[in-house]
Legacy VTK file of the C-alpha trace (Angstrom):
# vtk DataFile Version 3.0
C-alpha trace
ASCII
DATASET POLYDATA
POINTS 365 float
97.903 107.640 74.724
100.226 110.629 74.149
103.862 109.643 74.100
104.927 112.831 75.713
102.138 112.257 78.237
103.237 108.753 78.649
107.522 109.238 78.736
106.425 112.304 81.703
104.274 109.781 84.035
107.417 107.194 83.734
109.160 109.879 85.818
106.418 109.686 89.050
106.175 106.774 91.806
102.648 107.118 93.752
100.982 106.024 96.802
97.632 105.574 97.757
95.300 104.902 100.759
93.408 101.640 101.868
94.022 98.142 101.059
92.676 98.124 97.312
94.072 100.120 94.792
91.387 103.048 94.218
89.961 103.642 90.661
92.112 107.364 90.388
95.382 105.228 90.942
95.094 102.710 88.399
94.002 105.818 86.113
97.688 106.592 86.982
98.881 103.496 86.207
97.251 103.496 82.809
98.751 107.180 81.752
102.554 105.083 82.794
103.444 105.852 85.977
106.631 103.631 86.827
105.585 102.093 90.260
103.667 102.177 93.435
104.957 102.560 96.982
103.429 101.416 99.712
102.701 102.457 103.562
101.713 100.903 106.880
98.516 101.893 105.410
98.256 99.587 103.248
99.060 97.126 105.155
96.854 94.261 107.002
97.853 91.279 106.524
100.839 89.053 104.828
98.794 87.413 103.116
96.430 90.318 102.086
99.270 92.766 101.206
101.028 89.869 98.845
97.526 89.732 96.813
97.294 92.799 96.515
100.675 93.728 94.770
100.180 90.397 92.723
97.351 92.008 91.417
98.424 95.543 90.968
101.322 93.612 89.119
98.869 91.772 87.304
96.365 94.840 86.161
99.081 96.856 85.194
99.918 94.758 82.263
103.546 95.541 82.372
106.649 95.752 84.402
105.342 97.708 87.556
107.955 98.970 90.388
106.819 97.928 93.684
108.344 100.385 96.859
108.147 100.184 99.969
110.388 101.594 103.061
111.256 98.497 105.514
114.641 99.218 106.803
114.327 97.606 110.444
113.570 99.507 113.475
110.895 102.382 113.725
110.811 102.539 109.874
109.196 98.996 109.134
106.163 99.092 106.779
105.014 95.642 107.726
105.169 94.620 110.747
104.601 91.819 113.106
103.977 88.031 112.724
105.496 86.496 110.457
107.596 88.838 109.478
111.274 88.915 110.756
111.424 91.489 113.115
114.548 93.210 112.438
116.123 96.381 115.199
117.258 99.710 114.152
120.662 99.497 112.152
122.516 101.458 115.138
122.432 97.860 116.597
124.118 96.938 113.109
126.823 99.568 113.365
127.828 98.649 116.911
128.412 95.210 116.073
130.130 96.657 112.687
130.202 93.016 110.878
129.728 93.217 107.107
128.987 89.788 106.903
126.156 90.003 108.950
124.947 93.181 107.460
124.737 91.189 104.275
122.797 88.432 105.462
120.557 91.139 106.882
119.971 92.201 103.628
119.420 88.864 102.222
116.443 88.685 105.117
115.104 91.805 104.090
115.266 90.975 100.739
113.687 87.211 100.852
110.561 88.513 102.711
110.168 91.715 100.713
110.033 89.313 97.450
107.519 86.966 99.178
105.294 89.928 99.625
105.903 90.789 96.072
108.025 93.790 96.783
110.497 95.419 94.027
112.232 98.410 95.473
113.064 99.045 99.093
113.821 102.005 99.801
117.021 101.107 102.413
119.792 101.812 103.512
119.755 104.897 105.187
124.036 105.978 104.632
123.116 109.262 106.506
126.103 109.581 109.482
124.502 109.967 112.686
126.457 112.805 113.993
123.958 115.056 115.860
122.073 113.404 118.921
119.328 115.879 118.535
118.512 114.794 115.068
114.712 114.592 114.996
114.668 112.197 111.830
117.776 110.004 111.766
119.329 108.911 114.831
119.194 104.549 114.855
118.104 104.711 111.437
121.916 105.352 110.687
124.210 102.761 111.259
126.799 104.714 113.329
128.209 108.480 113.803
131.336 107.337 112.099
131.526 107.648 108.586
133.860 104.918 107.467
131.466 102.265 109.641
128.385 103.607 107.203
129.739 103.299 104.577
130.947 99.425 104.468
127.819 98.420 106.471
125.749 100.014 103.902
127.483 98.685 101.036
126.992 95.054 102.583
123.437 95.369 103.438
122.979 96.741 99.655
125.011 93.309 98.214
122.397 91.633 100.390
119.237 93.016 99.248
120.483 93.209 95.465
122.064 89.416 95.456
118.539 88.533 96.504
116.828 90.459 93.696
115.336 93.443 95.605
116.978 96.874 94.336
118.380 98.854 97.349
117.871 102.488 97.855
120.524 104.694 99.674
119.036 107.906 101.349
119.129 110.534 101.617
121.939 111.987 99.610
124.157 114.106 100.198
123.727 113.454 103.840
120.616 114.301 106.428
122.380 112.968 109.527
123.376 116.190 110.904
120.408 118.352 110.925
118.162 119.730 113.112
115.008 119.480 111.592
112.963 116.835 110.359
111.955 117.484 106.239
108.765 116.135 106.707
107.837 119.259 108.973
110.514 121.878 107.951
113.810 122.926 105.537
116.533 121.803 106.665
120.273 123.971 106.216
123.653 122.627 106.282
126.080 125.553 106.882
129.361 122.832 106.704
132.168 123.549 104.333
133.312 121.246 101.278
135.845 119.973 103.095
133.871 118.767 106.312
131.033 116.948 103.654
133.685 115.287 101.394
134.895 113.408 104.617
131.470 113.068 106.362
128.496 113.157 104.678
129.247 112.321 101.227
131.991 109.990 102.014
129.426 106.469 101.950
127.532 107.719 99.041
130.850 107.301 97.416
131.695 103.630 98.346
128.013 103.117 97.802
127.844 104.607 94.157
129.428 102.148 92.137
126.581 99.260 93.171
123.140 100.609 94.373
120.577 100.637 92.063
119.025 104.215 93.245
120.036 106.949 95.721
116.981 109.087 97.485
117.498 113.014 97.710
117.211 115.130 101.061
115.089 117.742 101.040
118.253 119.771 102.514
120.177 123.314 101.818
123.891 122.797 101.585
124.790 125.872 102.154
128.825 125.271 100.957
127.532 123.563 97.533
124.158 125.411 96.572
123.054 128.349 99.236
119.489 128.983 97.130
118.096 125.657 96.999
117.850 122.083 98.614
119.377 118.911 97.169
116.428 117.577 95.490
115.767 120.717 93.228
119.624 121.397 92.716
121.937 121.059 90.147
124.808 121.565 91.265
124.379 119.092 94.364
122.488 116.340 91.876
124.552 116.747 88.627
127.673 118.752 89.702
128.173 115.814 93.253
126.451 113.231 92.509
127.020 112.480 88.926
130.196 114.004 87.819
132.185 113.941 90.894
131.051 111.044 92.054
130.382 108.933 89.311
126.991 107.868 90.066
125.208 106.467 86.833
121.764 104.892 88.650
118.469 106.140 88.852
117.825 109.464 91.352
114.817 109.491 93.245
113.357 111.975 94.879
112.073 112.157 98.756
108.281 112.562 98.553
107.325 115.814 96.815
104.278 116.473 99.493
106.804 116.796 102.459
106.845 120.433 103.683
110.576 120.910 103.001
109.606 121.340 99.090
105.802 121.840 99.144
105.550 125.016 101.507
108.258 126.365 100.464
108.942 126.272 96.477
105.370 124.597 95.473
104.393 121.675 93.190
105.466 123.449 89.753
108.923 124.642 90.920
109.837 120.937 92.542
109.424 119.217 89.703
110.643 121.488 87.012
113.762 122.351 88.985
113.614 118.698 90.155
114.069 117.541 86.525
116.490 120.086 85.379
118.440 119.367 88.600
118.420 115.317 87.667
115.835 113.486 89.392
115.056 110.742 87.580
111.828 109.513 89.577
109.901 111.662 91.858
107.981 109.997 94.992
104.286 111.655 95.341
103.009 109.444 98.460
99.832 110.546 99.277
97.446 112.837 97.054
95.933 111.905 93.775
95.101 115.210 92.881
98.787 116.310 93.206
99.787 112.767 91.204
98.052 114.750 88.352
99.023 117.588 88.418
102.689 116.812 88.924
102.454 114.641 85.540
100.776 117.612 83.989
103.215 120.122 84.741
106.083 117.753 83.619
103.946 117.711 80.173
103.761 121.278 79.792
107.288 121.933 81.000
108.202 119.905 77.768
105.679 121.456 75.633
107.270 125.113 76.515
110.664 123.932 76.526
111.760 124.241 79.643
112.373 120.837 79.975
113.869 118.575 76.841
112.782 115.597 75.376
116.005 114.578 75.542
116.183 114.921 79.510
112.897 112.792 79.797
114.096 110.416 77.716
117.723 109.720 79.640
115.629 109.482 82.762
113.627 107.339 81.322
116.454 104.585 80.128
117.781 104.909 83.564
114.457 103.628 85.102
113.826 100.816 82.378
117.685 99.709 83.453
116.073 99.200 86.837
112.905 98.064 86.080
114.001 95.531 83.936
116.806 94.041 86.257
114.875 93.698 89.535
110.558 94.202 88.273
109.604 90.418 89.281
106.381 88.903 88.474
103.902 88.124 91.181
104.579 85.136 93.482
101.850 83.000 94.440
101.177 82.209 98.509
103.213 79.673 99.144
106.185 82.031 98.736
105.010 83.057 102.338
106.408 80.423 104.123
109.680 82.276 104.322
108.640 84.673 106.615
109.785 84.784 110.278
111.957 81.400 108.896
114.126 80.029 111.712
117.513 80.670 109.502
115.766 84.194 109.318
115.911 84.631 113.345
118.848 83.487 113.544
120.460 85.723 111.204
118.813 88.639 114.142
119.720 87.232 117.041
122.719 88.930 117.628
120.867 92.255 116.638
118.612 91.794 119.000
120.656 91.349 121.721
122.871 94.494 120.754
119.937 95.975 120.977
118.377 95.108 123.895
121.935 95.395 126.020
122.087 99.187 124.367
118.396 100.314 125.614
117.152 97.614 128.002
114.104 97.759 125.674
112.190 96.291 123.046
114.232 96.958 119.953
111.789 95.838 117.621
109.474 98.195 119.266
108.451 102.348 117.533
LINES 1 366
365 0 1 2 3 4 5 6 7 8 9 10 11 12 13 14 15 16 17 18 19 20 21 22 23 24 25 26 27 28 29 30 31 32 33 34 35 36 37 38 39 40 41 42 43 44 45 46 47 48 49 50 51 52 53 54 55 56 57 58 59 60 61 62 63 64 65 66 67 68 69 70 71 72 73 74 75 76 77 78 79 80 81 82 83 84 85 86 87 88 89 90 91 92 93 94 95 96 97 98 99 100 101 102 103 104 105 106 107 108 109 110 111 112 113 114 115 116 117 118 119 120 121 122 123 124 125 126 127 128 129 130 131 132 133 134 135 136 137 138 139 140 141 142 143 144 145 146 147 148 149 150 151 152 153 154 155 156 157 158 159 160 161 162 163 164 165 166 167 168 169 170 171 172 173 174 175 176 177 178 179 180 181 182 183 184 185 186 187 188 189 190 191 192 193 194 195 196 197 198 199 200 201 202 203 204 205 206 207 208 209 210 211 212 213 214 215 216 217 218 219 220 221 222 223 224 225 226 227 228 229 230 231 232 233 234 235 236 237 238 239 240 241 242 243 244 245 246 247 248 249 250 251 252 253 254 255 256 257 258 259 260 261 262 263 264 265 266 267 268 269 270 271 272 273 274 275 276 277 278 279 280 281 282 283 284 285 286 287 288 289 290 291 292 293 294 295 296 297 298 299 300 301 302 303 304 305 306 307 308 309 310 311 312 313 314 315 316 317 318 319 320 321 322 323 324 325 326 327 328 329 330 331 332 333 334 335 336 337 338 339 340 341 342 343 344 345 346 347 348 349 350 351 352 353 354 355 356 357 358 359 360 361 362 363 364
């Protein structure tokens, strides 16, 4: 295989549909993609989703990064019996215990390894400060900034202490927009001075420990008018890196989300992605636009628009995480931790936060 072909494809994470990996994704895997992540969709059984990312693991014939977003709540890619079933981290943030939040992670963690799980792509460190946020809300652990950010470095010592590399998302901040990225672009109109206290002000106690930090698909306006985080430099290199320090992998929110695909297009996102320093981009759903994406990465190189040398520092910043938290496959038995009684009662307390907040089902979305 090319080796230009093969260092691009390191930079791309892909999903798929069904509950077998489909011939046009393990083509991916083959041309060096670094990992998977995986959906609801994917999803049938414990047992059934364990096998089959043992044997994605397995096929692969080297380290493969396994993803997956379960961070409790409405965002839980597996769900039901036997998982633990863990509420929305606003039930967290109310109790605002560190302790716990760490043994939360350490749940999350144990029964995302059963299942053979790498990567999860939690915590959300977005402050919850606008009630009609469409996207965030409970996701966040609280609408003050100081509470985020030592809950969210907790929960991260928990997943990572268990082996499971944490995600923090989505940088510099989503929690105070009105639109949802999936559907729309986002703006930020606050001043320097409002983010350094707010938004970016748990990315910073996060940033010396998490293995990865997710973009937003959001314009802030006070740091770079003419583009959104994921495609900017100034927000990427100029915040994240320099100012604050950050030396782990950037990943990008899914590329297929209309934030970046109806309004800059596949070619721009991922050359201005690079440039900007995403590391690894997330392309969740199409194989055709896996491809291409890879493609345009190659010929980005081959013009020079993007250096060898900028492929090749992403690419030692994923083989850093790759090769501290890529597990081999676990066998069944591993199962038996799921839904554990020291698991339930690490929730409990969750729970009832929860359910004295709402009067509902917190487990319920």
């Amino acid at each position: 295989m090319d080796s230009l072909e093969h260092a691009a494809a390191k930079l791309f994470c892909v999903g798929f549909a069904g509950l077998d990996l489909p011939p046009g994704t393990r083509r991916l895997v083959e041309r060096g993609v670094t990992g998977v992540i995986l959906f609801s969709r994917n999803f049938e059984s414990a047992e059934q989703f364990a096998a089959l990312l043992a044997s994605i693991k397995r096929e692969a014939g080297r380290p493969l990064l396994t993803c997956i977003d379960q961070e409790g709540g409405r965002v839980r890619r597996l769900r039901g019996a036997p998982f633990t079933e863990i509420p929305p981290m606003r039930a967290l943030g109310r109790l605002d215990d560190e302790a716990l939040a760490r043994e939360v992670g350490r749940v999350l963690a144990r029964e995302l390894r059963a299942v053979n799980v790498d990567l999860d792509f939690a915590p959300v460190v977005d402050v919850d400060t606008n009630p009609d946020n469409p996207v965030i809300g409970d996701r966040s652990f609280s609408s003050d900034p100081e509470v985020v950010a030592r809950l969210g470095a907790a929960l991260i010592d928990g997943l990572q202490g268990e082996g499971v590399a944490a995600c923090a998302k989505h940088f510099p901040g989503h929690g105070d927009t009105m639109q949802d990225s999936h559907v729309d672009l986002p703006r930020l109109p606050h001043p320097m001075e409002r983010l350094e206290t707010v938004e970016l002000l748990p990315f910073r106690h996060v940033a010396p420990s998490v293995a990865s930090i997710m973009t937003a698909h959001v314009v802030f306006e006070a740091i770079d008018p003419d583009r959104p985080a994921t495609l900017s430099r100034p927000v990427l290199h100029g915040i994240l890196r320099e100012r604050l320090g950050y030396e782990g992998v950037v990943i990008s929110d899914d590329l297929e989300m209309k934030a970046v695909a109806d309004h800059y297009g596949l070619e721009e996102a991922v050359v201005e992605g690079v440039l900007a320093g995403v590391d690894l981009f997330l392309v969740c759903h199409r194989e055709e636009v896996q491809a291409r994406a890879i493609e345009i990465l190659v010929d980005a190189v081959r013009r020079g628009v993007v250096s060898e040398a900028r492929l090749a520092e992403a690419g030692r910043r994923i083989d850093r995480l790759v090769s501290r938290f890529v597990r081999p496959p676990v066998g069944p038995e591993a199962l038996a931790v799921l839904g554990c009684d020291a698991h339930r009662r690490v929730v409990e307390p969750l729970l009832d936060q929860a359910l004295a907040s709402t009067g509902t089902d917190p487990t319920a979305a």
